[in-house]
N, CA, C and O atoms as a printed pandas DataFrame, in Angstrom:
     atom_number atom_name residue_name chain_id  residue_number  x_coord  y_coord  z_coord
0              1         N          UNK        A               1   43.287    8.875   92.969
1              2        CA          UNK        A               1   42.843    7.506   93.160
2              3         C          UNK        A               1   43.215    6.668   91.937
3              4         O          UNK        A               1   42.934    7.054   90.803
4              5         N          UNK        A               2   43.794    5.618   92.157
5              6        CA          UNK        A               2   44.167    3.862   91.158
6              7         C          UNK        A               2   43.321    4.067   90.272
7              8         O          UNK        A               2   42.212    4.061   90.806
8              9         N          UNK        A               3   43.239    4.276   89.028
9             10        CA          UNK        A               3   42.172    4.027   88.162
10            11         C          UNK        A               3   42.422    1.902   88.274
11            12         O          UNK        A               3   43.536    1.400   88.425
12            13         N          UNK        A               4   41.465    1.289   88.185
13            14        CA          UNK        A               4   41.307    0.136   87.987
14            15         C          UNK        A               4   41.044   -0.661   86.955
15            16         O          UNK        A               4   39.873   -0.495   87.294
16            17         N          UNK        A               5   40.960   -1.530   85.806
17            18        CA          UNK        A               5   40.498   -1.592   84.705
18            19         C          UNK        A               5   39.854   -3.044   84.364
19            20         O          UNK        A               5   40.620   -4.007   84.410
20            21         N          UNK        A               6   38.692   -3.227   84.076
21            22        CA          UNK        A               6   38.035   -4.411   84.246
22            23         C          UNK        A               6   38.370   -5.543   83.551
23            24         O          UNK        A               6   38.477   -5.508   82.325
24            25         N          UNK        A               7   38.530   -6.444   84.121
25            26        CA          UNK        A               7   38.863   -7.794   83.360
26            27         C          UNK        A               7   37.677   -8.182   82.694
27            28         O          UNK        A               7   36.608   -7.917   83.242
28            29         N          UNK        A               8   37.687   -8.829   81.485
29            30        CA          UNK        A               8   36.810   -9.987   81.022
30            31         C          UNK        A               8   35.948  -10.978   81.603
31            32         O          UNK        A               8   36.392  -11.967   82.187
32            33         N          UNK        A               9   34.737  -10.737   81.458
33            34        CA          UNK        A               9   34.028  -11.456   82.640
34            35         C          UNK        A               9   33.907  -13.452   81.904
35            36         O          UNK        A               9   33.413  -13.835   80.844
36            37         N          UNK        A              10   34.479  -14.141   82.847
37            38        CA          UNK        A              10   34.484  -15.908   82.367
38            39         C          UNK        A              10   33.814  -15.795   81.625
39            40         O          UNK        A              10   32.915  -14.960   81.521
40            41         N          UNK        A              11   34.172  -16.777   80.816
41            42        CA          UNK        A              11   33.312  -17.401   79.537
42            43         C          UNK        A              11   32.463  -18.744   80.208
43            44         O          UNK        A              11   31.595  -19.341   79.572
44            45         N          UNK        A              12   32.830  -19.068   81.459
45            46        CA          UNK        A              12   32.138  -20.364   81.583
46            47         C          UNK        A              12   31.176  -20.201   83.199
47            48         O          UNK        A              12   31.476  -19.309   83.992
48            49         N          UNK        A              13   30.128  -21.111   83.462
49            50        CA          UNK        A              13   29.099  -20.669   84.089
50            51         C          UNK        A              13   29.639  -21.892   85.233
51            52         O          UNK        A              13   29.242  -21.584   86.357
52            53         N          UNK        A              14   30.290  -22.948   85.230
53            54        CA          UNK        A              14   30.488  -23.833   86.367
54            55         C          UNK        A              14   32.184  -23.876   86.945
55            56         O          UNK        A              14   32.985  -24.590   86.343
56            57         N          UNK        A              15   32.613  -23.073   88.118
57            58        CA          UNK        A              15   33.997  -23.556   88.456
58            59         C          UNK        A              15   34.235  -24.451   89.002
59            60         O          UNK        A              15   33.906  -24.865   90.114
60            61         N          UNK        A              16   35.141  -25.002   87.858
61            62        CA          UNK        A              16   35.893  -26.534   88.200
62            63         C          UNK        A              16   37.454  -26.800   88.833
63            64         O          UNK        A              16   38.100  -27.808   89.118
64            65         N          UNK        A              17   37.727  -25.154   88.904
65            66        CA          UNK        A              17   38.796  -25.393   89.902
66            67         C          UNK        A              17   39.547  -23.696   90.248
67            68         O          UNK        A              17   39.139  -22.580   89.928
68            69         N          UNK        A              18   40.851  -24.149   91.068
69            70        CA          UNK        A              18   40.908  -22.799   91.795
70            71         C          UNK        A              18   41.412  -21.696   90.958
71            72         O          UNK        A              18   41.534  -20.601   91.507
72            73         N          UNK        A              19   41.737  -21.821   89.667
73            74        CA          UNK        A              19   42.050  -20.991   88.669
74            75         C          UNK        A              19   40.803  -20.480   88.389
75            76         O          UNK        A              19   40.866  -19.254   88.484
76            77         N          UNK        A              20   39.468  -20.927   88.025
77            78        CA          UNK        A              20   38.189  -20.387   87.611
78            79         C          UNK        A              20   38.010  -19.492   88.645
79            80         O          UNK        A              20   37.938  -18.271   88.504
80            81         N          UNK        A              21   37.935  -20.128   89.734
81            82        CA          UNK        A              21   37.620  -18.925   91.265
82            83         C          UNK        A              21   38.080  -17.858   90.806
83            84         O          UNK        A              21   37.379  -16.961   90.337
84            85         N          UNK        A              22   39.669  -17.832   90.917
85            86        CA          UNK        A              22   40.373  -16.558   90.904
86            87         C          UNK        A              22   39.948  -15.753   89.321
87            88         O          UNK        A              22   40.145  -14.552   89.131
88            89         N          UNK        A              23   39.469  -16.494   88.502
89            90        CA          UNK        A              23   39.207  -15.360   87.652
90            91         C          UNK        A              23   37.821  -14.993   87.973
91            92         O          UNK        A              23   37.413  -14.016   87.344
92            93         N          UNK        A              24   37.056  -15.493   88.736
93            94        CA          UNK        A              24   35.704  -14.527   88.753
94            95         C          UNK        A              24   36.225  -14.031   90.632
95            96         O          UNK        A              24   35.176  -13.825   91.243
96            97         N          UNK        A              25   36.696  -13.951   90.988
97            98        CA          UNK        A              25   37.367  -13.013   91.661
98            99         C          UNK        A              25   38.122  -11.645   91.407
99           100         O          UNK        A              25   37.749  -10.620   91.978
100          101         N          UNK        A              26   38.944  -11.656   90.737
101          102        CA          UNK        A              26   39.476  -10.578   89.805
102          103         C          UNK        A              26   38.321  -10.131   89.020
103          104         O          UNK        A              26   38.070   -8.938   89.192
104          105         N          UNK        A              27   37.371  -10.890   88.022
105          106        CA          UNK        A              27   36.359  -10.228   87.625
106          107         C          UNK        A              27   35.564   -9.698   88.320
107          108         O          UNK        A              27   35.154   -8.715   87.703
108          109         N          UNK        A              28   35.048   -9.781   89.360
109          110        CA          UNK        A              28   34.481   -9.005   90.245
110          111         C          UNK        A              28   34.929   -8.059   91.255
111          112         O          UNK        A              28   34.090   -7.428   91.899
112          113         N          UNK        A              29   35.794   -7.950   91.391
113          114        CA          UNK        A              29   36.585   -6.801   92.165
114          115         C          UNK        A              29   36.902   -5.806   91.406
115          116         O          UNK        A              29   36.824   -4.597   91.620
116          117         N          UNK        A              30   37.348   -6.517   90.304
117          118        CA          UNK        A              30   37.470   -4.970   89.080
118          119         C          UNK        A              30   35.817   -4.405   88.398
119          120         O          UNK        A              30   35.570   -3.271   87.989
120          121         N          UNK        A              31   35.035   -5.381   88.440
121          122        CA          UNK        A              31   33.967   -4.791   88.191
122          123         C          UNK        A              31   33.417   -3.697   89.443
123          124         O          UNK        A              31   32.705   -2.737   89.147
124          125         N          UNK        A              32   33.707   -3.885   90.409
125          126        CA          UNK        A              32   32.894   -3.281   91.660
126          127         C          UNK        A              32   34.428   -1.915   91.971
127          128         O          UNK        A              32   34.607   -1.183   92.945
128          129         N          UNK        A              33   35.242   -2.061   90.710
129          130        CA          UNK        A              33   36.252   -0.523   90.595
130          131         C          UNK        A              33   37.355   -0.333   91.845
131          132         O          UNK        A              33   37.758    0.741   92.289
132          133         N          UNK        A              34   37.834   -2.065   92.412
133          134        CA          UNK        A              34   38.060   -1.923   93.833
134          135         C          UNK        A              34   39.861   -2.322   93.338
135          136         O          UNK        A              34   40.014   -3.162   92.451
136          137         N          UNK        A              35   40.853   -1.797   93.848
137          138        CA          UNK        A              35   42.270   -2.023   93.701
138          139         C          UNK        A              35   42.070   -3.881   94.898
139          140         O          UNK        A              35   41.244   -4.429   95.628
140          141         N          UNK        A              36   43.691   -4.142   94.256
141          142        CA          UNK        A              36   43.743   -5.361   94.440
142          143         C          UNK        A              36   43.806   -5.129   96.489
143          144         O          UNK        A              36   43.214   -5.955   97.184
144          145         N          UNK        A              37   44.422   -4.184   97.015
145          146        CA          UNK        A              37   44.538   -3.689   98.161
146          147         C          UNK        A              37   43.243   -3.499   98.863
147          148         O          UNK        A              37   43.029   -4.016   99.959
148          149         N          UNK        A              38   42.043   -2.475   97.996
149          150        CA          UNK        A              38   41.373   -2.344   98.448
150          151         C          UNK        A              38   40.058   -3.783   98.801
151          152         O          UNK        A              38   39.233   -3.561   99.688
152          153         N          UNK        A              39   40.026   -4.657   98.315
153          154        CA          UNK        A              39   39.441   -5.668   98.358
154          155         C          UNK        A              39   40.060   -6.611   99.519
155          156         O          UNK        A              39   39.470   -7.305  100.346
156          157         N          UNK        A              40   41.413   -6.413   99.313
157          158        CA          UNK        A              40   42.436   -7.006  100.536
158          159         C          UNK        A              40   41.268   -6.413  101.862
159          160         O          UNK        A              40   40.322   -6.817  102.539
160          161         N          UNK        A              41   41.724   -5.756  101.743
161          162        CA          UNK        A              41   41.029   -4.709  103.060
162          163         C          UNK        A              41   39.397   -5.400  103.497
163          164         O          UNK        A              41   39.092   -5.838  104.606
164          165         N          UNK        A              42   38.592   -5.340  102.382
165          166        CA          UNK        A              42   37.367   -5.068  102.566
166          167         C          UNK        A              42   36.772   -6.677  102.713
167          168         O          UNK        A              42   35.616   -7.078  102.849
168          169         N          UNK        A              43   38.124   -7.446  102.621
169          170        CA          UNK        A              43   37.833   -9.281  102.746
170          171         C          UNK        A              43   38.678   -9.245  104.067
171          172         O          UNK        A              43   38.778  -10.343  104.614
172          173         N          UNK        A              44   39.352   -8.115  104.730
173          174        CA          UNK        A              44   39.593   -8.753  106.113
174          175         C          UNK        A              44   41.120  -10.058  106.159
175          176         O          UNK        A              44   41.330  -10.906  107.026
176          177         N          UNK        A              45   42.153   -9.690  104.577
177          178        CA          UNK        A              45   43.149  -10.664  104.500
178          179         C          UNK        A              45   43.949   -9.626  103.787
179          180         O          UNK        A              45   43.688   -8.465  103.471
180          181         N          UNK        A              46   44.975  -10.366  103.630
181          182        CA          UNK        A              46   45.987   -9.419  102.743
182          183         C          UNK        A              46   46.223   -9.793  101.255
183          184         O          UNK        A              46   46.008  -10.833  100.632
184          185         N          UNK        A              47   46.995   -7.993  100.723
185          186        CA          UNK        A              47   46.862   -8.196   99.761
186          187         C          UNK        A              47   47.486   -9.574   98.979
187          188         O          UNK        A              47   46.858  -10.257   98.169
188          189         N          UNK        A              48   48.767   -9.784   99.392
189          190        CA          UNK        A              48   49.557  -11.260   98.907
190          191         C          UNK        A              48   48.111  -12.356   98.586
191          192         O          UNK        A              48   47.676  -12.861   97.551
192          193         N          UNK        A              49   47.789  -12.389   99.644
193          194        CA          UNK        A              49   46.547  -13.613   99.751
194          195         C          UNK        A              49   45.672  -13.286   98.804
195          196         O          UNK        A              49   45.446  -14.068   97.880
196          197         N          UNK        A              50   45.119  -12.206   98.892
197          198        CA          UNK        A              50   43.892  -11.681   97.048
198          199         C          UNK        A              50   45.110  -12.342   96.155
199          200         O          UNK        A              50   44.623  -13.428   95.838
200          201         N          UNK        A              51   46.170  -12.292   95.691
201          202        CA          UNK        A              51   46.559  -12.158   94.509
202          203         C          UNK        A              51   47.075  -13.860   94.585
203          204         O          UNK        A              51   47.444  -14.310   93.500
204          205         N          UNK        A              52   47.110  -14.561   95.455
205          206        CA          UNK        A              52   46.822  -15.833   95.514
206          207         C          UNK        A              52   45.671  -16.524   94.750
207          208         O          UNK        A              52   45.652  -17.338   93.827
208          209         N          UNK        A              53   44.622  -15.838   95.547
209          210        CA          UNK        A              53   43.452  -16.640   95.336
210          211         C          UNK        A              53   42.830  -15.913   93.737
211          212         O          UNK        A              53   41.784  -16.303   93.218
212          213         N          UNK        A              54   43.685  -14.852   93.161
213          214        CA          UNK        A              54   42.846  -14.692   91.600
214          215         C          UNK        A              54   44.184  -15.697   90.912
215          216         O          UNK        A              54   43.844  -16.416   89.972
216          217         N          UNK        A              55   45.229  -15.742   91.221
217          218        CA          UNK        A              55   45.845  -16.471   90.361
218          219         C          UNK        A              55   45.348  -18.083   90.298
219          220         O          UNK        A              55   45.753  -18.857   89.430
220          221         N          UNK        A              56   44.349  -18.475   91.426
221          222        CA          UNK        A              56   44.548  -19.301   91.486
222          223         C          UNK        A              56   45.532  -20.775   92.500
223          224         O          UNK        A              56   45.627  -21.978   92.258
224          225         N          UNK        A              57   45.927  -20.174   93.290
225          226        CA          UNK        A              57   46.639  -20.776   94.072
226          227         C          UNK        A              57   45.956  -21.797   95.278
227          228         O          UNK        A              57   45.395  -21.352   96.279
228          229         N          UNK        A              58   46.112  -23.183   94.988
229          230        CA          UNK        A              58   45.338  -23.754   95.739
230          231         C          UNK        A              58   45.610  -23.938   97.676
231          232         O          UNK        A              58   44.985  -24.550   98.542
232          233         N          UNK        A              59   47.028  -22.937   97.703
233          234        CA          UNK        A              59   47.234  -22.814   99.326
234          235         C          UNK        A              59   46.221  -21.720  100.004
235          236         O          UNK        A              59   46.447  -21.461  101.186
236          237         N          UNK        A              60   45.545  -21.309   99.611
237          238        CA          UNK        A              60   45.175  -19.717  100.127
238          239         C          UNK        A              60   44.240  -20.334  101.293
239          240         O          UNK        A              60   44.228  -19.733  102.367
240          241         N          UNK        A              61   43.253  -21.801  101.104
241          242        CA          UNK        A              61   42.434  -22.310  101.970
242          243         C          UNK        A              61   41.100  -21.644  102.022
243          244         O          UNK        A              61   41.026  -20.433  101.812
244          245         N          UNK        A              62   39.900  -22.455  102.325
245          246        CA          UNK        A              62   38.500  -22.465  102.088
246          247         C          UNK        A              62   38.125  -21.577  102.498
247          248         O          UNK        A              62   37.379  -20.886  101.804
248          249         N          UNK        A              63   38.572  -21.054  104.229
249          250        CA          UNK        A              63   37.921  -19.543  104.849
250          251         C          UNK        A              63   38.521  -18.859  104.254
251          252         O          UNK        A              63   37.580  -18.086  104.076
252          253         N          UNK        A              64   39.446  -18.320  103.646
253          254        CA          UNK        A              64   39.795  -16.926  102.860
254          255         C          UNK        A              64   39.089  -16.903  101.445
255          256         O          UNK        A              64   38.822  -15.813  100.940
256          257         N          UNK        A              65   38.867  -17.756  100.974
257          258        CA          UNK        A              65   38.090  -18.204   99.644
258          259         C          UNK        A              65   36.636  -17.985  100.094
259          260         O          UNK        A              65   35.882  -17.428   99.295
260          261         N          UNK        A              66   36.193  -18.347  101.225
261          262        CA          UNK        A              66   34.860  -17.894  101.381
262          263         C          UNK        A              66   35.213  -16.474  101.984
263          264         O          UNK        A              66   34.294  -15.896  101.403
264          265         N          UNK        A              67   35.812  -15.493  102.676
265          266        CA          UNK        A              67   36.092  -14.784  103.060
266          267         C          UNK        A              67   35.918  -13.580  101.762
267          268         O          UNK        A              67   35.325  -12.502  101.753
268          269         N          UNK        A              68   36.559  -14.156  100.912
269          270        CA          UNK        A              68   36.482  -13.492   99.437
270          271         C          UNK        A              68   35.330  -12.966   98.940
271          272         O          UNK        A              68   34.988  -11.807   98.708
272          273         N          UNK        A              69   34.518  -14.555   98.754
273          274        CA          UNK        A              69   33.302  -14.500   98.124
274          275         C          UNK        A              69   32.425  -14.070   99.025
275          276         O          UNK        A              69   31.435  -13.721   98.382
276          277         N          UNK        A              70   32.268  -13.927  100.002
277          278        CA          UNK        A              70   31.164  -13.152  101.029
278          279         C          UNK        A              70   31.224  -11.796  101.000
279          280         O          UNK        A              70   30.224  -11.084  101.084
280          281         N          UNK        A              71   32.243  -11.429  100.895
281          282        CA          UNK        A              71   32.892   -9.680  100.852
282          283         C          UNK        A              71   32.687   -8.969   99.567
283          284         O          UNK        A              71   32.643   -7.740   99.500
284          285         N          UNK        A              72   32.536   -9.921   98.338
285          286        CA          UNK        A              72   32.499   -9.382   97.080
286          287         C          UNK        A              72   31.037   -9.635   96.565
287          288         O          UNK        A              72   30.564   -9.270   95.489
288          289         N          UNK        A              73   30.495  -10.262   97.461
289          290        CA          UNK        A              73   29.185  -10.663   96.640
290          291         C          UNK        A              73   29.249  -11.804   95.849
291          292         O          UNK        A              73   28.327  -11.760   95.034
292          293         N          UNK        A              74   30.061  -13.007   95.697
293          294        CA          UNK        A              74   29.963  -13.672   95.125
294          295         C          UNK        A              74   29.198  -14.606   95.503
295          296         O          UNK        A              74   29.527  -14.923   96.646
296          297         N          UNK        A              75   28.030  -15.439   94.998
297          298        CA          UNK        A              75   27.158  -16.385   95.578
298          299         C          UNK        A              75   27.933  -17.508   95.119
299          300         O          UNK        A              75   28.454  -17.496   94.004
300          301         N          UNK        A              76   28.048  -18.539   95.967
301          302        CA          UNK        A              76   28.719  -20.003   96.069
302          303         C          UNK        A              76   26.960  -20.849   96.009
303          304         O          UNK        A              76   25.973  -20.520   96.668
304          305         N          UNK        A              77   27.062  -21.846   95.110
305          306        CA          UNK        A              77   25.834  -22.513   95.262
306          307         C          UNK        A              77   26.351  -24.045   95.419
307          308         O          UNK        A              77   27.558  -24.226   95.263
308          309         N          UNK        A              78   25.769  -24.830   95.627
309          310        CA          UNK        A              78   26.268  -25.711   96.061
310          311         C          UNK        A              78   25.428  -27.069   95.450
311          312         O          UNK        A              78   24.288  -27.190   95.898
312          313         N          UNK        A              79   25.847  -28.026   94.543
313          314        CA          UNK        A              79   24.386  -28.947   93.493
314          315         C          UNK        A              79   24.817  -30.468   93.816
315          316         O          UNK        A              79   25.421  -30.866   92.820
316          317         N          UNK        A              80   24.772  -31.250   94.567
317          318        CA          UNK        A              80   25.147  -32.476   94.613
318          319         C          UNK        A              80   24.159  -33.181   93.466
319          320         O          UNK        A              80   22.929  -33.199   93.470
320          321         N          UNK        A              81   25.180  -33.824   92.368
321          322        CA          UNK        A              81   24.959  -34.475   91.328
322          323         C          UNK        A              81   24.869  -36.187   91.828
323          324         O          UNK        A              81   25.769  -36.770   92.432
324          325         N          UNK        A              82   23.516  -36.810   91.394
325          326        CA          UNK        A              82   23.304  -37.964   91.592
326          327         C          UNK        A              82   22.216  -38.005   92.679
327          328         O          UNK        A              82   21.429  -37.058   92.690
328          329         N          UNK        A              83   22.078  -38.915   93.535
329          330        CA          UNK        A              83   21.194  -39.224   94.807
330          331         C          UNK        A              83   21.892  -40.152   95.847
331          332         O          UNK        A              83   22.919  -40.695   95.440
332          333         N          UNK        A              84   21.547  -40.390   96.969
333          334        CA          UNK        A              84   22.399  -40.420   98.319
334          335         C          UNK        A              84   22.679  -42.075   97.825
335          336         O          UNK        A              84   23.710  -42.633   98.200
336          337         N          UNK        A              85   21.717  -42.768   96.994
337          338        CA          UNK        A              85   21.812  -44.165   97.215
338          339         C          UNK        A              85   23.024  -44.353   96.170
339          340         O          UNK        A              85   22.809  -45.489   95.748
340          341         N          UNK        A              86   24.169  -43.882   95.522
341          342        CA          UNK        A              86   25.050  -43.854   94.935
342          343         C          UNK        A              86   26.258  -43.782   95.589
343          344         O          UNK        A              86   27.342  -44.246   95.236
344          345         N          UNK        A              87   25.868  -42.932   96.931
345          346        CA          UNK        A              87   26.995  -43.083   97.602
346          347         C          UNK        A              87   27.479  -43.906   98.210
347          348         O          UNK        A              87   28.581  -43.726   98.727
């Protein structure tokens, strides 16, 4: 079996874009000891597409990105800044 080897877990607590994703993507797949294939698999997309969405690639699209984060455990939270009368 792939030995796997863990990435560096972000230094930062808010993602501001699709490069941040993909690194707490990669950080969490290597934390949970899973090859880039095997996560392919276990998100139900292929591998090309994982290695999209840790590089960062803003084609990969929202259901495979949530597809990702549902499969890996990643919690998506969601904070609307301000109040409705701004909008």
């Amino acid at each position: 079996m792939k030995r796997v080897k863990q990435t560096e877990k972000p230094d930062f607590e808010t993602i501001t874009s699709s490069h941040d994703f993909g690194k707490v993507v990669q950080y969490r797949r290597t934390s949970l000891g899973l090859t880039r294939q095997m996560a392919a698999n276990l998100c139900n997309i292929n591998e090309r597409t994982m290695d999209k969405i840790e590089k960062g690639n803003v084609a990969v699209g929202l259901d495979n990105a949530l597809k990702v984060a549902n499969a890996l455990g990643i919690e998506i939270q969601f904070l609307i800044k301000g109040n409705s009368d701004e909008l």
